[in-house]
DONUMI-94674 format. One record per residue: x, z, y of N, C-alpha, C, O in turn; residue number from 1. Coordinates in nm, 2 decimals. Atoms other than C-alpha are relative to their C-alpha. Example, Ala and Ser with C-alpha at 12.3 -4.5 7.8 and 13.67 -1.06 7.14 Angstrom:
# DONUMI-94674
R      nX      nZ      nY     caX     caZ     caY      cX      cZ      cY      oX      oZ      oY  num
R    0.09    0.00   -0.12    1.23    0.78   -0.45    0.09    0.00    0.12    0.19    0.07    0.12    1
R   -0.09    0.00   -0.11    1.37    0.71   -0.11   -0.08    0.08    0.11   -0.03    0.09    0.22    2
***
This chain:
# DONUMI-94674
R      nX      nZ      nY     caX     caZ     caY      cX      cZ      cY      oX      oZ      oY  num
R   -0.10    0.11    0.02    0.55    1.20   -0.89    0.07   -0.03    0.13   -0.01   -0.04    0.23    1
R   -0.06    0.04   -0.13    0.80    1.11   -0.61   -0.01   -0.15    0.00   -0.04   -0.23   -0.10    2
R   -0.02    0.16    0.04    0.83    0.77   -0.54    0.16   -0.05   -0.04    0.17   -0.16   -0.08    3
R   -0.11    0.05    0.11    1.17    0.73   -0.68   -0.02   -0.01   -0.11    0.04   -0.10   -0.17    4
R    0.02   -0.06    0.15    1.04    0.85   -0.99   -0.12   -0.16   -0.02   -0.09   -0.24   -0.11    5
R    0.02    0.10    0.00    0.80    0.58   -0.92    0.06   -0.14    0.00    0.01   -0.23   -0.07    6
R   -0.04    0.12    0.06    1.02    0.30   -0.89    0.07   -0.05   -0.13    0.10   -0.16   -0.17    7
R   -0.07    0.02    0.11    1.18    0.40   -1.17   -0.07   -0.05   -0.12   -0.03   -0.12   -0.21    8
R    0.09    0.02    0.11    0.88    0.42   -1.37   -0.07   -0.19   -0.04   -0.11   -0.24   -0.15    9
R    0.04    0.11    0.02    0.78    0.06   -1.29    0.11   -0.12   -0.02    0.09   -0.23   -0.06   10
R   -0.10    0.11    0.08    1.10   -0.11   -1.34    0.03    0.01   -0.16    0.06   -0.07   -0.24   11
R   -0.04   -0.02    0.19    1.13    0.07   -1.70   -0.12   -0.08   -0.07   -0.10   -0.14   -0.18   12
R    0.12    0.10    0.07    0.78   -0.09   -1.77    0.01   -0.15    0.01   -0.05   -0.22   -0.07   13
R   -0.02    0.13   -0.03    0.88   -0.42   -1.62    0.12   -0.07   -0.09    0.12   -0.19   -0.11   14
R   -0.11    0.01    0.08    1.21   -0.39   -1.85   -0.05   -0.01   -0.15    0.00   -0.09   -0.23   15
R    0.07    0.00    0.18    0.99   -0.32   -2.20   -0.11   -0.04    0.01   -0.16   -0.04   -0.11   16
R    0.13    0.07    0.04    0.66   -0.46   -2.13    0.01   -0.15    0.05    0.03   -0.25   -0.03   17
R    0.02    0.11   -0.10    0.65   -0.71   -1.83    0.13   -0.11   -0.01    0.15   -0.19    0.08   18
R   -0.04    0.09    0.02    0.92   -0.90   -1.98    0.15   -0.01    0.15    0.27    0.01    0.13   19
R   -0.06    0.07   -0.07    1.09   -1.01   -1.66   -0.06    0.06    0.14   -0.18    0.10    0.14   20
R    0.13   -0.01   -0.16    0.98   -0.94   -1.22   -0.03   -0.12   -0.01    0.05   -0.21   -0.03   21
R   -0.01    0.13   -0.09    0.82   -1.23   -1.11    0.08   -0.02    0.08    0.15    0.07    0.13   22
R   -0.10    0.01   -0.17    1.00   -1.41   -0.82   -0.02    0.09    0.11   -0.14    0.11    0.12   23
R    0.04   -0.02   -0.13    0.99   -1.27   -0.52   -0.07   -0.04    0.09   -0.07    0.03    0.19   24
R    0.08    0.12   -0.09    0.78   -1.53   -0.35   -0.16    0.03   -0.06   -0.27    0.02   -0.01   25
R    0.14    0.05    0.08    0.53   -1.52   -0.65   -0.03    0.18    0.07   -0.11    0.21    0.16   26
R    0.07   -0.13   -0.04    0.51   -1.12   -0.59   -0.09    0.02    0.15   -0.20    0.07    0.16   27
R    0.05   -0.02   -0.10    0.48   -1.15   -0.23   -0.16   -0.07    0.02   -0.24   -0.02    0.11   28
R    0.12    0.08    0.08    0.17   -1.37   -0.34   -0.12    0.08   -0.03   -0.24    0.08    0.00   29
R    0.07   -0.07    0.10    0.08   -1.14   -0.56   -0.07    0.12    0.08   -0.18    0.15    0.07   30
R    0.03   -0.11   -0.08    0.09   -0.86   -0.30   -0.11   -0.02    0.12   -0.18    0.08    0.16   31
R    0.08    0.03   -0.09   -0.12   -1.02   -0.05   -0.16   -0.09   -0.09   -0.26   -0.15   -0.04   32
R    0.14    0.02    0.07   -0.40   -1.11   -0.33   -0.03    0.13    0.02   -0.13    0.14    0.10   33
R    0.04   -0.12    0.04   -0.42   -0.73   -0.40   -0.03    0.06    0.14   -0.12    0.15    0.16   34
R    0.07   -0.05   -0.14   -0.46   -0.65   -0.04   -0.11   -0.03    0.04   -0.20    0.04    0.09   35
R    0.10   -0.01   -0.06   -0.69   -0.84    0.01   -0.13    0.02   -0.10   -0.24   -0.04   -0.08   36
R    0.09   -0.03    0.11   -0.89   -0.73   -0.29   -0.01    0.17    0.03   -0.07    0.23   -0.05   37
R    0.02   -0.10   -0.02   -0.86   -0.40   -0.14   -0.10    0.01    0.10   -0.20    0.08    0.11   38
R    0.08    0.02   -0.15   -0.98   -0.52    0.22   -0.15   -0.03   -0.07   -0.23    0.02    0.01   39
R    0.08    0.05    0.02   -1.27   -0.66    0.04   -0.07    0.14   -0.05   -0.17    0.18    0.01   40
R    0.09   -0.21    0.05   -1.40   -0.25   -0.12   -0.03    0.03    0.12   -0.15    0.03    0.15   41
R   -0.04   -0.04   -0.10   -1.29   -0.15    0.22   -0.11   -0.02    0.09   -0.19    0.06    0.13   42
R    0.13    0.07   -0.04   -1.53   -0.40    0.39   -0.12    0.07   -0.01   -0.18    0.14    0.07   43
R    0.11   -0.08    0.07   -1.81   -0.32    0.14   -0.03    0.16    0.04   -0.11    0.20    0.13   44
R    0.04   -0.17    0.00   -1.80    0.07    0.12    0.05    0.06    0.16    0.03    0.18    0.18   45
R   -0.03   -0.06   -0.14   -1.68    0.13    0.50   -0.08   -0.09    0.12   -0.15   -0.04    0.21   46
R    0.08    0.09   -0.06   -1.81   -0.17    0.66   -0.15   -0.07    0.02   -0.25   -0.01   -0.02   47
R    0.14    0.05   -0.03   -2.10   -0.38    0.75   -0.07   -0.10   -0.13   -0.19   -0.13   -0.15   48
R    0.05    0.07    0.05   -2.08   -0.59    0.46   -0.07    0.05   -0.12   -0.06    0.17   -0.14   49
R    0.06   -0.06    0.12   -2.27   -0.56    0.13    0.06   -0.06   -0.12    0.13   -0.16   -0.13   50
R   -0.09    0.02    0.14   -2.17   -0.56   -0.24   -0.09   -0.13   -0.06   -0.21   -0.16   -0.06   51
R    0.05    0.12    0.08   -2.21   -0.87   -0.43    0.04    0.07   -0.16    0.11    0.16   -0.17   52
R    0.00   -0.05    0.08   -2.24   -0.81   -0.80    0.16   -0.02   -0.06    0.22    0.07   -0.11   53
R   -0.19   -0.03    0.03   -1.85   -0.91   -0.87    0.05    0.08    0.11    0.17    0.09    0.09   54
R   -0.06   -0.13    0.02   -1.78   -0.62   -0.68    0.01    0.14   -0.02    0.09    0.23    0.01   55
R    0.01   -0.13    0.05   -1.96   -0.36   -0.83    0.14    0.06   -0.12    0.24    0.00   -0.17   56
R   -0.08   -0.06    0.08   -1.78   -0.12   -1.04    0.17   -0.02    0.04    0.24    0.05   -0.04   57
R   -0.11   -0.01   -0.04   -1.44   -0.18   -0.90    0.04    0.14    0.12   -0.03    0.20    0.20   58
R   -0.04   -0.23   -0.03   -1.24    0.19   -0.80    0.08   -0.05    0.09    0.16   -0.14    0.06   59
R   -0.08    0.00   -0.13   -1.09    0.20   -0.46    0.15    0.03   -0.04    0.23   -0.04    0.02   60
R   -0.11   -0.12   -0.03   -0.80    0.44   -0.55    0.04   -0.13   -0.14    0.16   -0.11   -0.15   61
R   -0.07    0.07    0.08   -0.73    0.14   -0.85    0.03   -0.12    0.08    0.13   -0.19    0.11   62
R   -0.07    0.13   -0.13   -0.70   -0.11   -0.61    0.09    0.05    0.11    0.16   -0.03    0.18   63
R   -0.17   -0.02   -0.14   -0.44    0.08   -0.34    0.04   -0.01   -0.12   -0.03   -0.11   -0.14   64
R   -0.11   -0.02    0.09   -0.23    0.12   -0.68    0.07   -0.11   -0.03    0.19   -0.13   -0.06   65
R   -0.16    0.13    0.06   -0.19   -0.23   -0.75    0.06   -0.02    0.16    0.17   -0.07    0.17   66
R   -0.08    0.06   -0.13   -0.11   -0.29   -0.37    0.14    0.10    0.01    0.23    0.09    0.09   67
R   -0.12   -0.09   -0.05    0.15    0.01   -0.41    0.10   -0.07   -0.18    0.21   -0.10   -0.19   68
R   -0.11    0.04    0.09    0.25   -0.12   -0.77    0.10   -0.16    0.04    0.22   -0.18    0.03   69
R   -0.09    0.11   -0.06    0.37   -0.47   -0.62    0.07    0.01    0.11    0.17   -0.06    0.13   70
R   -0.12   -0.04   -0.08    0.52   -0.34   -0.35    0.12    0.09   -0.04    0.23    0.10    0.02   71
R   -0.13   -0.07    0.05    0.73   -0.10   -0.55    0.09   -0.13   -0.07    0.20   -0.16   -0.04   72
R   -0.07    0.13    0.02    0.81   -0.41   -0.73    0.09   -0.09    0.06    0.20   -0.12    0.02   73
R   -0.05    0.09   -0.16    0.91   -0.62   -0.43    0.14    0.11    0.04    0.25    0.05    0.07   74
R   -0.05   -0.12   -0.08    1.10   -0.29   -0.32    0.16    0.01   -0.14    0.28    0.00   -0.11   75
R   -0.07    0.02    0.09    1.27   -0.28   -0.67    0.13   -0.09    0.00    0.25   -0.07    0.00   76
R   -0.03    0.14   -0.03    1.34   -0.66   -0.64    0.15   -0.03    0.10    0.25   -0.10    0.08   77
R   -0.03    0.03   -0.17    1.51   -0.67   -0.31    0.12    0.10    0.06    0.19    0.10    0.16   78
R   -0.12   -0.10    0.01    1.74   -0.36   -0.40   -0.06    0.13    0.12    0.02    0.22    0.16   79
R    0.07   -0.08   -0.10    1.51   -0.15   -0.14   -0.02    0.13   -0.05   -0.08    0.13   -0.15   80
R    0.02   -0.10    0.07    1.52    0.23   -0.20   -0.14    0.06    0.09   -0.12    0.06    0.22   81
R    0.15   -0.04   -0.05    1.14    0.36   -0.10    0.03    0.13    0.09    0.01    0.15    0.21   82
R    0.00   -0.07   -0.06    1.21    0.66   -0.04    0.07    0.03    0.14    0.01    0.07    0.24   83
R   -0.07    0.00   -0.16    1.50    0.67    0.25   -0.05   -0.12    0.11   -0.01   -0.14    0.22   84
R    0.02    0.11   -0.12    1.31    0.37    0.38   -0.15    0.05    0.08   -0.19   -0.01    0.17   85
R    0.10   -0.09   -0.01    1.01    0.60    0.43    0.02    0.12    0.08   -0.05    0.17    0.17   86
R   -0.04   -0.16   -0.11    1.22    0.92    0.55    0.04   -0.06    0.15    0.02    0.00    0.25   87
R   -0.05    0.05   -0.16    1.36    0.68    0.85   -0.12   -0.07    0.04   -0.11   -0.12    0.15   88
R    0.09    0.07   -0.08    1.03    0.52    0.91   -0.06    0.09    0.06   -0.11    0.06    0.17   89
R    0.06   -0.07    0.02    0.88    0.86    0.90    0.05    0.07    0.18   -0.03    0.09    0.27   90
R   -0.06   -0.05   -0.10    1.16    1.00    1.18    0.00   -0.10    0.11    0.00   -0.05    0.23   91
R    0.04    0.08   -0.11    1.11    0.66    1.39   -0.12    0.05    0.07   -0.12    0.09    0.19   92
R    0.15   -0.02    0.00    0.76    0.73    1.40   -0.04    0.13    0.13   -0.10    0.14    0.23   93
R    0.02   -0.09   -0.05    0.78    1.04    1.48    0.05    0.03    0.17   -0.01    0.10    0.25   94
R   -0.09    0.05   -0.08    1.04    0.96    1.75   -0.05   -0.05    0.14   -0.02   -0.02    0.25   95
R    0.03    0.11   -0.08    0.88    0.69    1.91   -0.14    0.07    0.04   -0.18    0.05    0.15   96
R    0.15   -0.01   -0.04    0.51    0.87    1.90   -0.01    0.12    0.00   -0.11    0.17   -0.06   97
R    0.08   -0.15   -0.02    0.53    1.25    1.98   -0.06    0.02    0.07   -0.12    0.13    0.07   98
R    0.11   -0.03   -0.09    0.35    1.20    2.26   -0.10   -0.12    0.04   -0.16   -0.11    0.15   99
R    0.08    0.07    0.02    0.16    0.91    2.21   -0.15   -0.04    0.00   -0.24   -0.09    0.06  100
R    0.13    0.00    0.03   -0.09    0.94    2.07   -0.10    0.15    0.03   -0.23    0.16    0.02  101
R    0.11   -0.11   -0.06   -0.23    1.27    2.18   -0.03    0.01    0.12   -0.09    0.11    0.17  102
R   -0.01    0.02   -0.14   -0.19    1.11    2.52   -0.12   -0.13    0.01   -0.18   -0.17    0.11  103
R    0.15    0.11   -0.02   -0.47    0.85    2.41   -0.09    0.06    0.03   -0.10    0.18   -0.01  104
R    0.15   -0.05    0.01   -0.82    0.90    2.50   -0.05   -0.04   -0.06   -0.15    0.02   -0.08  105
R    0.11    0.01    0.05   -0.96    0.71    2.29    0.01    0.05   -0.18   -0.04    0.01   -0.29  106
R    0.01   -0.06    0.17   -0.86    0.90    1.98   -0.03    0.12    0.00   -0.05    0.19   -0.09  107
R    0.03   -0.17    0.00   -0.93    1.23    2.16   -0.16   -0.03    0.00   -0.24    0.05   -0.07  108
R    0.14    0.03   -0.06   -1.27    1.08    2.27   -0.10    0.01   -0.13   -0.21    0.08   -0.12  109
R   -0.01    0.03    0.09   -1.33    0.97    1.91   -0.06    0.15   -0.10   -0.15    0.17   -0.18  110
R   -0.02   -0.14    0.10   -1.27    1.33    1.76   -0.15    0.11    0.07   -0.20    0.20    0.01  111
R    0.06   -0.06   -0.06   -1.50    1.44    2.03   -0.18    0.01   -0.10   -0.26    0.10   -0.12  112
R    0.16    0.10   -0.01   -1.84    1.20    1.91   -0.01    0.06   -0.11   -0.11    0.04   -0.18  113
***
């Protein structure tokens, strides 16, 4: 699926299921719940901390989805096309850090351990 194809897919469900977008404000809301319902797996299964029984059984790869479905949302919202905002972040990026980061040590150092 591209992500056009994606935004398309979540405004057509937003158009025949979801009634309406929320605001914009409420999404942005919304979007920084779901992050941090991600940071919180993240935590757990990468980090130091340990699982409490509310958050067994919750799937990593379902939680980035909803942080990618509200931000396509938001993206929708806001008239934002994902993809050219991706190809120019992609060529900044690239731009700004071809020599960057292979000029760090501590990401060579890292690769070494």
């Amino acid at each position: 699926m591209t992500i056009d194809a994606a935004q398309q897919q979540v405004d057509e469900w937003i158009r025949t299921i979801g009634v309406r977008y929320f605001s914009e404000l409420t999404n942005m809301a919304i979007l920084t719940e779901e992050v941090g319902e991600l940071a919180r797996i993240m935590a757990r299964t990468y980090g130091d901390q340990s699982f409490k029984k509310s958050d067994l059984g919750r799937d990593l790869g379902d939680e980035m989805a909803d942080v990618l479905w509200v931000l396509i949302c938001l993206a929708n919202q806001t008239g934002v096309n994902l993809t050219e905002a991706f190809e120019r972040n992609m060529a900044k990026k690239t731009q700004r850090d071809a020599d960057r980061h292979a000029a760090n040590e501590k990401l060579r150092d890292r690769d070494a351990g």
